[in-house]
C-alpha positions as CSV (number, residue, x, y, z in Angstrom):
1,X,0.0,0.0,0.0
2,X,2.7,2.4,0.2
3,X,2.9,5.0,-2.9
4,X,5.7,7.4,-3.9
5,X,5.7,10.6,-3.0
6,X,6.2,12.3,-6.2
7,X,4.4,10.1,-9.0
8,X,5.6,9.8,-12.4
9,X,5.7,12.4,-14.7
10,X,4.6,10.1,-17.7
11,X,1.7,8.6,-15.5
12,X,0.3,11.8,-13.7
13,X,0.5,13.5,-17.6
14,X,-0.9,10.1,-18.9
15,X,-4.2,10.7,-16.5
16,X,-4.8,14.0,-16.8
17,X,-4.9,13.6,-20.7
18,X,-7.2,10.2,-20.7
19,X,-9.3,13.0,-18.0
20,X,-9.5,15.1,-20.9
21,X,-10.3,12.7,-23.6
22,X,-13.0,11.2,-21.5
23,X,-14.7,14.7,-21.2
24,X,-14.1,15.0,-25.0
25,X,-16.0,11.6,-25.9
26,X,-18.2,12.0,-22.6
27,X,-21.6,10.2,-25.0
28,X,-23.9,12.9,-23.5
29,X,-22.4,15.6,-25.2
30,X,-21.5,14.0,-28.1
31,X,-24.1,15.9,-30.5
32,X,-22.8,19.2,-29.1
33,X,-20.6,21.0,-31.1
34,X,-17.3,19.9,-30.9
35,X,-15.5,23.2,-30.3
36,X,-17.4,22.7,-27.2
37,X,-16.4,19.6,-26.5
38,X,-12.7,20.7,-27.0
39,X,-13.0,23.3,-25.0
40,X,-14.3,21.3,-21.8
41,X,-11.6,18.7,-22.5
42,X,-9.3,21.4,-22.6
43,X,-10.4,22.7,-18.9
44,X,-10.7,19.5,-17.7
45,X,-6.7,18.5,-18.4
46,X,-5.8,22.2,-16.0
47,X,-7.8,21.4,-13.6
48,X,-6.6,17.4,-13.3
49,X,-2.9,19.1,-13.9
50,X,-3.9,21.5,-10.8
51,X,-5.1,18.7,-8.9
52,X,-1.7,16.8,-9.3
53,X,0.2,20.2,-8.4
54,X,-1.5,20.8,-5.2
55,X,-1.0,17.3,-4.2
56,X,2.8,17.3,-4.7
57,X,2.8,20.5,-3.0
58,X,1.0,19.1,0.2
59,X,3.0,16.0,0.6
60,X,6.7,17.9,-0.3
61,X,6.4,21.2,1.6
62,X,9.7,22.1,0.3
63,X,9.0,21.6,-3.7
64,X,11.8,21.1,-6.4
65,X,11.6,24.1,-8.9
66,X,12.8,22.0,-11.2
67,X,9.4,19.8,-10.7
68,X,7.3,22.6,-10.2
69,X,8.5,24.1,-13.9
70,X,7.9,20.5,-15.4
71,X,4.1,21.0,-14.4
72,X,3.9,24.1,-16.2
73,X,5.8,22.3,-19.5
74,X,3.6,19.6,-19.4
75,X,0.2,21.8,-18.8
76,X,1.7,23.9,-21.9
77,X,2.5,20.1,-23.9
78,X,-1.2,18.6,-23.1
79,X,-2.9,21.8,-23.8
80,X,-1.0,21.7,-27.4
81,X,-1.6,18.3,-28.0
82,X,-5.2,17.9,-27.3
83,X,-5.7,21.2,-29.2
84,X,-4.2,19.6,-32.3
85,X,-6.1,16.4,-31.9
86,X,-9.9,17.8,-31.7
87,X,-9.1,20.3,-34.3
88,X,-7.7,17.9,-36.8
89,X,-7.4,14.4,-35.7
90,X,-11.1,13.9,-34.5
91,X,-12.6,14.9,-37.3
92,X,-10.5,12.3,-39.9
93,X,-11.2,9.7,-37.4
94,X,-14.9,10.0,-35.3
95,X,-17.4,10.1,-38.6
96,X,-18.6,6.9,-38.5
97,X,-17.8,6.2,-34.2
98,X,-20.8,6.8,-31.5
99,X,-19.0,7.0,-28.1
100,X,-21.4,4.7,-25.7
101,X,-19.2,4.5,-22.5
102,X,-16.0,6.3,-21.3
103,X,-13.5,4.9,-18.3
104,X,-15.5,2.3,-17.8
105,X,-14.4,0.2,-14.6
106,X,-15.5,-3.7,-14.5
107,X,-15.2,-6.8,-12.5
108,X,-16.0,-10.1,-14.0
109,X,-16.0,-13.5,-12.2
110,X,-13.0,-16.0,-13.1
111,X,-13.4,-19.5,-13.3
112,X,-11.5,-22.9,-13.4
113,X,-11.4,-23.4,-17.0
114,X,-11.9,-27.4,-16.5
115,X,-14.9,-27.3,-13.8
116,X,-16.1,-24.0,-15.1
117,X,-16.9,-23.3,-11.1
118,X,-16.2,-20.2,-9.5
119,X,-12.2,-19.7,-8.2
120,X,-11.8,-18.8,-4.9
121,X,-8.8,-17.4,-2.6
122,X,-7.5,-18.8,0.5
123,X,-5.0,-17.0,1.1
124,X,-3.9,-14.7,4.2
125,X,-4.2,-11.6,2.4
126,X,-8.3,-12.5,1.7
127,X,-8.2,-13.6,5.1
128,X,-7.4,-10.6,6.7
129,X,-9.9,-8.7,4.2
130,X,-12.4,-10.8,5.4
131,X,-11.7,-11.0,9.2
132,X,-11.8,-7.0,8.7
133,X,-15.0,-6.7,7.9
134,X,-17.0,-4.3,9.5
135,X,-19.7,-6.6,11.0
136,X,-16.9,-8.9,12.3
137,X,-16.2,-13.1,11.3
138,X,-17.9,-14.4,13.9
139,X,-21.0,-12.6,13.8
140,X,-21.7,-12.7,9.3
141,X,-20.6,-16.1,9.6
142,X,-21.5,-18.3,12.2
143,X,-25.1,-17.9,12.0
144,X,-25.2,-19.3,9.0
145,X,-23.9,-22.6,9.4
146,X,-25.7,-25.5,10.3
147,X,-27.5,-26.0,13.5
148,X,-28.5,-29.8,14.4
149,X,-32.5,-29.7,14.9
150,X,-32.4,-30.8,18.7
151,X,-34.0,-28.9,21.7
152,X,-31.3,-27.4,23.7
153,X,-28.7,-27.5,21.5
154,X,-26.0,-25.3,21.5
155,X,-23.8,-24.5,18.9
156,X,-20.2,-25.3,19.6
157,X,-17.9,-21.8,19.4
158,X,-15.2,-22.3,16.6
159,X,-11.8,-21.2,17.0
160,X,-11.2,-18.6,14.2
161,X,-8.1,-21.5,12.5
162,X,-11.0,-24.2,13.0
163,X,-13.8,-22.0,10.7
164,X,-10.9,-20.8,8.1
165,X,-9.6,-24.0,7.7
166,X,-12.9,-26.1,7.8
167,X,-15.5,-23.9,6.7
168,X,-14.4,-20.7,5.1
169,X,-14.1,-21.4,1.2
170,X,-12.4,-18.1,0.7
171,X,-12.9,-14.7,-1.7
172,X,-13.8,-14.7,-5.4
173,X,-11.4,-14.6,-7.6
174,X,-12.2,-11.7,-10.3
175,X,-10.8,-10.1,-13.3
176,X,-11.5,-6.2,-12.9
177,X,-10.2,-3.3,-15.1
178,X,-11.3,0.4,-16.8
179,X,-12.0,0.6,-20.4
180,X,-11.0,3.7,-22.0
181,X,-13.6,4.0,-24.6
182,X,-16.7,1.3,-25.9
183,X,-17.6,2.6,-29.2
184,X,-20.1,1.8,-31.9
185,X,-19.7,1.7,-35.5
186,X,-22.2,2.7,-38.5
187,X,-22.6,-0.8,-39.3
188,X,-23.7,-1.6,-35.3
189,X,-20.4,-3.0,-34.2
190,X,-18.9,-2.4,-30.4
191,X,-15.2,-1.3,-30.0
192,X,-13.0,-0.8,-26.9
193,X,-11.0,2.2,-27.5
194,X,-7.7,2.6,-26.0
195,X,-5.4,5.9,-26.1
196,X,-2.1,5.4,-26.0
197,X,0.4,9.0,-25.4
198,X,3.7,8.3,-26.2
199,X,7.0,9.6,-27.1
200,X,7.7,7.5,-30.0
201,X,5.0,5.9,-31.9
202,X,5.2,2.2,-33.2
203,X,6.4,1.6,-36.0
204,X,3.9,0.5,-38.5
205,X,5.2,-3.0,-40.3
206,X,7.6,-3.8,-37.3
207,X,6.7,-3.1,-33.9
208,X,2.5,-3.0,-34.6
209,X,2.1,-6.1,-35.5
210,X,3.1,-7.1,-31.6
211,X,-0.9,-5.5,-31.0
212,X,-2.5,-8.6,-32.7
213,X,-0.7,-10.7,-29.9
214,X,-1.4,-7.7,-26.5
215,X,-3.1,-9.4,-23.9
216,X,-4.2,-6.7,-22.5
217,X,-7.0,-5.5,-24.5
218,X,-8.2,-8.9,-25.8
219,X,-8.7,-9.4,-22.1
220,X,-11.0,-6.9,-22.2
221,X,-13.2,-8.0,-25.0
222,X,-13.6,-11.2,-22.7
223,X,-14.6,-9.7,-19.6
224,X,-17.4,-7.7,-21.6
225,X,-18.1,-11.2,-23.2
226,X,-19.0,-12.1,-19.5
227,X,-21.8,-8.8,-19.6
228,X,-23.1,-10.6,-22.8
229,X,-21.4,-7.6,-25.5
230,X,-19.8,-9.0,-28.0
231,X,-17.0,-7.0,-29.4
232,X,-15.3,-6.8,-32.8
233,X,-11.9,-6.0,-31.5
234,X,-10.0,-3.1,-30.1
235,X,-9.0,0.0,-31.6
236,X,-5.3,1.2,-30.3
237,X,-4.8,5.1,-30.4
238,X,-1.5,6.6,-30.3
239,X,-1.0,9.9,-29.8
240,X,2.3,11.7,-30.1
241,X,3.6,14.0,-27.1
242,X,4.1,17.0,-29.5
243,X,2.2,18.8,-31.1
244,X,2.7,20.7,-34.7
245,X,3.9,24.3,-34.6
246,X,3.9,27.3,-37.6
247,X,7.2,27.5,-39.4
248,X,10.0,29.2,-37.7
249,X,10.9,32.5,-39.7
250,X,14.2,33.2,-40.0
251,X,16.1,36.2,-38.9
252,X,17.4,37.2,-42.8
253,X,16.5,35.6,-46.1
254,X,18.0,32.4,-47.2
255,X,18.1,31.5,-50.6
256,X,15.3,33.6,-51.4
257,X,13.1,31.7,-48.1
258,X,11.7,34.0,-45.0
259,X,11.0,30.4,-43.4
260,X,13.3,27.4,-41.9
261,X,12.8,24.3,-44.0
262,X,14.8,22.3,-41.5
263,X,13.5,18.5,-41.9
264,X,13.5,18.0,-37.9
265,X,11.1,20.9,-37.1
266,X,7.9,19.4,-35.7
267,X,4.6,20.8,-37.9
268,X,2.6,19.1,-41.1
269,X,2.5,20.0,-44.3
270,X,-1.2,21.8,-44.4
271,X,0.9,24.2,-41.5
272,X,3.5,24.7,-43.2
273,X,1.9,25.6,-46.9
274,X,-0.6,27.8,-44.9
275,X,1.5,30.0,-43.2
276,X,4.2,30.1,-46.4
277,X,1.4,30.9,-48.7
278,X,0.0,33.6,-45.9
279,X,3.5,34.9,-45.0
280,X,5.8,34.6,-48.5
281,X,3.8,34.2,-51.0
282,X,6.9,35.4,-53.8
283,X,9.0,32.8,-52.9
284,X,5.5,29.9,-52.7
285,X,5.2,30.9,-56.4
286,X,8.5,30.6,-57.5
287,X,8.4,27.0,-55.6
288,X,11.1,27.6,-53.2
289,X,9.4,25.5,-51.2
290,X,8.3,22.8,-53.0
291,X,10.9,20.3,-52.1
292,X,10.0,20.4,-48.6
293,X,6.6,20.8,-48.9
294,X,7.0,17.4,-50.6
295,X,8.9,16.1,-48.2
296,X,6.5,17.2,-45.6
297,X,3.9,15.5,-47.3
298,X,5.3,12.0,-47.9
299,X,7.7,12.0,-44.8
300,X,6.8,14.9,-42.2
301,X,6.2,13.7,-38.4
302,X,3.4,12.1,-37.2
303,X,1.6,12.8,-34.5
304,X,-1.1,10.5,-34.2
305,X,-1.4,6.9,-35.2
306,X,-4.3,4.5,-35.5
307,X,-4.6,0.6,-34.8
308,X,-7.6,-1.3,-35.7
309,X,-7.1,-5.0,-34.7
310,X,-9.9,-7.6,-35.0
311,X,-10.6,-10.7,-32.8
312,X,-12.3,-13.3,-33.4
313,X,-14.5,-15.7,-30.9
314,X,-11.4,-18.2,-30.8
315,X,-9.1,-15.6,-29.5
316,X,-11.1,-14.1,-27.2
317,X,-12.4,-17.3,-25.4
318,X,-8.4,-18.1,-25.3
319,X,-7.8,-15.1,-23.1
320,X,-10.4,-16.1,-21.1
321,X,-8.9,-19.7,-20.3
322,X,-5.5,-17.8,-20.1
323,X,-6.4,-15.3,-17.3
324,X,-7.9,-18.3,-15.2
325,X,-4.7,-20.4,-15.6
326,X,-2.7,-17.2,-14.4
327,X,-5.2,-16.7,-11.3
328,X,-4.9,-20.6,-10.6
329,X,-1.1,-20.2,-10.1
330,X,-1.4,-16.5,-8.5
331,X,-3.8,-18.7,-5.8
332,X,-2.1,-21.8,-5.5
333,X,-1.3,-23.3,-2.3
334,X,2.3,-23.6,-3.1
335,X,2.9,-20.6,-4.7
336,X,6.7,-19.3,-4.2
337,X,7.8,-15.3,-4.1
338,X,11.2,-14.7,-4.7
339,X,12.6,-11.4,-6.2
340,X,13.6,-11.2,-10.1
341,X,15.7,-8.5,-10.8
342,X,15.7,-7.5,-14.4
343,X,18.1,-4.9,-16.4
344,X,14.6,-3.2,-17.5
345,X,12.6,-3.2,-14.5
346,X,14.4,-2.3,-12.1
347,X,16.1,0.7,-13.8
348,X,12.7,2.0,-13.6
349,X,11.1,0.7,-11.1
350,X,9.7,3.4,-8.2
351,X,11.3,0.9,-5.0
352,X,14.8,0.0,-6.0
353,X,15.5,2.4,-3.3
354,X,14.3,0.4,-0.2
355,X,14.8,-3.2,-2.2
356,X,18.7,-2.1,-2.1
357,X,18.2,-1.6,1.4
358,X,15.8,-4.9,2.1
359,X,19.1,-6.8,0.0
360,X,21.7,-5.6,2.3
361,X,19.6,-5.7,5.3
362,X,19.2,-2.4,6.1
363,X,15.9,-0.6,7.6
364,X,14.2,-0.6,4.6
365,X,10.8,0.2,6.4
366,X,12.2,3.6,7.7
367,X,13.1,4.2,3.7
368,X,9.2,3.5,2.6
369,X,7.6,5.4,5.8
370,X,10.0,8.4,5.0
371,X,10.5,8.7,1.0
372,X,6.2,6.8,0.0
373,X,2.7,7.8,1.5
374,X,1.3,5.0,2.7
375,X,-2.9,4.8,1.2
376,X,-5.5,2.7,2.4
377,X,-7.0,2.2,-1.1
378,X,-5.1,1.4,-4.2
379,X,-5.5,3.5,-7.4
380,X,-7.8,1.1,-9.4
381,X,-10.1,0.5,-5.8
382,X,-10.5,4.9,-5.7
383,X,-13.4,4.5,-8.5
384,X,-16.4,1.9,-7.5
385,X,-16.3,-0.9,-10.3
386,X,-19.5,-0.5,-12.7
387,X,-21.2,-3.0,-14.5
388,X,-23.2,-0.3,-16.8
């Protein structure tokens, strides 16, 4: 349960903006105009930014400047970005789309893919959950077991080991999550939606083709399976952190050009043409910009990409069978817990701090209590589970 202080700059950014694109798709306002639209979105990524400001304030009263001026690049970075997408990108993409849900939290049952009966946990994490609960063990329990149908009897007290090991037959086991997007199609279709920002989008023959393989999503088309909504498959947004800027206009002509036709400049071709045709027109109709204009036009930056993958009942009754074989091992009797270090994850990971500690046997605890905020409720448990 313990949190860092400071979260992620990539995740708190990555929130805010799926904030903004759930206000932006929100289905009630869909029919409203969509400068409208992209104008709440807009306010609703500043005030989510805001809300992640005040936070880090409270918990660090003595705040890095170099943190506080990243909230102000990123506010400037999401603002830009989300501009760019409603103005240019939704329109291209959202014709023939009918937003029906947005962050949508769920929580199906899981079950053993041979009995097809309901898994349950044992273990002494559900235990203490359930000991915890507010009515107490003894009292939600015990009156519900069996009583022998003789006058004067009286039910034998069990010891708390003698009802968990004999009687209790432990928590559900449940797949739960949040959808970014369900979607509809003009031929009647459902979609899960799911937007992606990144610094670097996938490459298109290579890396994409990982997506017909991501577990992730096609887990998601089963747990709405469970609701009885069939899906067609998943639609992966990614969406570039930049944004396209006007031309840079140069201090002094150069070869006859008022603007900077450098290749690495971030901005697309219908920018660039606009504000050359607006701003030097001579030079346009000599076409002293024609070779980067067409250059722009067949390789400029990209700042939005566009996955539709399709699944068919096969695949997504595999998931299915996949996610119970995982929970069967995650609630096995015998299951072992041993760290595994990794070159990748622990470079990034938010606790190599106190597992250093923990390895060389140092007061680790005094490094979590000091350096993480310790919640009672983890992030995915701060939004009640829906099953709308």
């Amino acid at each position: 349960m313990y949190y860092p202080l400071t979260t992620p700059e990539p995740l708190e950014f990555g929130t805010a903006f799926h904030k903004a694109m759930e206000t932006f798709y929100e289905p009630r306002t869909w029919l409203s105009p969509r400068e409208i639209r992209r104008n709440l979105a807009l306010v609703a990524f500043a005030q989510e930014c805001k809300t992640h400001l005040k936070n880090y304030k409270k918990l660090n009263p003595d705040p890095d400047v170099t943190i506080l001026e990243s909230y102000k690049t990123r506010l400037d970075l999401g603002l830009g970005m989300l501009k760019y997408y409603c103005d240019t990108v939704s329109p291209l993409y959202d014709n023939n789309w009918t937003p029906l849900r947005v962050e949508v939290s769920f929580e199906v049952p899981i079950k053993n893919p041979d009995t097809n009966q309901q898994m349950f946990c044992k273990c002494n994490q559900c235990w203490n959950k359930f000991a915890k609960h507010p009515e107490g063990w003894m009292q939600t329990i015990i009156p519900i077991l069996p009583v022998e149908d003789k006058p004067g009897y009286v039910r034998p007290v069990l010891t708390e080991s003698e009802y968990r090991e004999n009687h209790w037959k432990g928590l559900p086991v449940t797949y739960g999550g949040r959808l970014d997007g369900l979607f509809q199609d003009s031929s009647g279709r459902y979609w899960i939606v799911d937007w992606k920002t990144t610094a670097r989008l996938l490459d298109e023959d290579a890396e994409a083709s990982f997506l017909q393989l991501d577990d992730q999503i096609v887990s998601y088309l089963w747990a709405l399976e469970q609701y009885g909504i069939h899906c067609a498959g998943f639609v992966y947004v990614e969406i570039k952190k930049a944004f396209p800027r006007p031309p840079e206009k140069l201090s002094r002509l150069y070869k006859g050009r008022s603007f900077s036709t450098n290749k690495d400049f971030l901005t697309t071709h219908e920018m660039f043409l606009e504000t050359v045709q607006r701003e030097d027109n001579p030079a346009w109709q000599m076409g002293l910009y024609d070779d980067h204009l067409l250059r722009l036009k067949s390789e400029g930056p990209r700042f939005t990409q566009r996955h539709q993958i399709h699944k068919n009942q096969h695949e997504i009754k595999e998931a299915g069978r996949v996610i119970a074989l995982e929970a069967m091992d995650m609630t096995g009797a015998d299951l072992r817990v041993y760290p595994q270090p990794g070159r990748f994850s622990c470079n990034w990971c938010l606790f190599k701090q106190p597992c250093l500690g923990m390895n060389m046997g140092e007061d680790y605890l005094y490094t979590l209590d000091t350096l993480f905020e310790r919640k009672t409720l983890h992030y995915w448990e701060q939004k009640e589970a829906s099953t709308d």
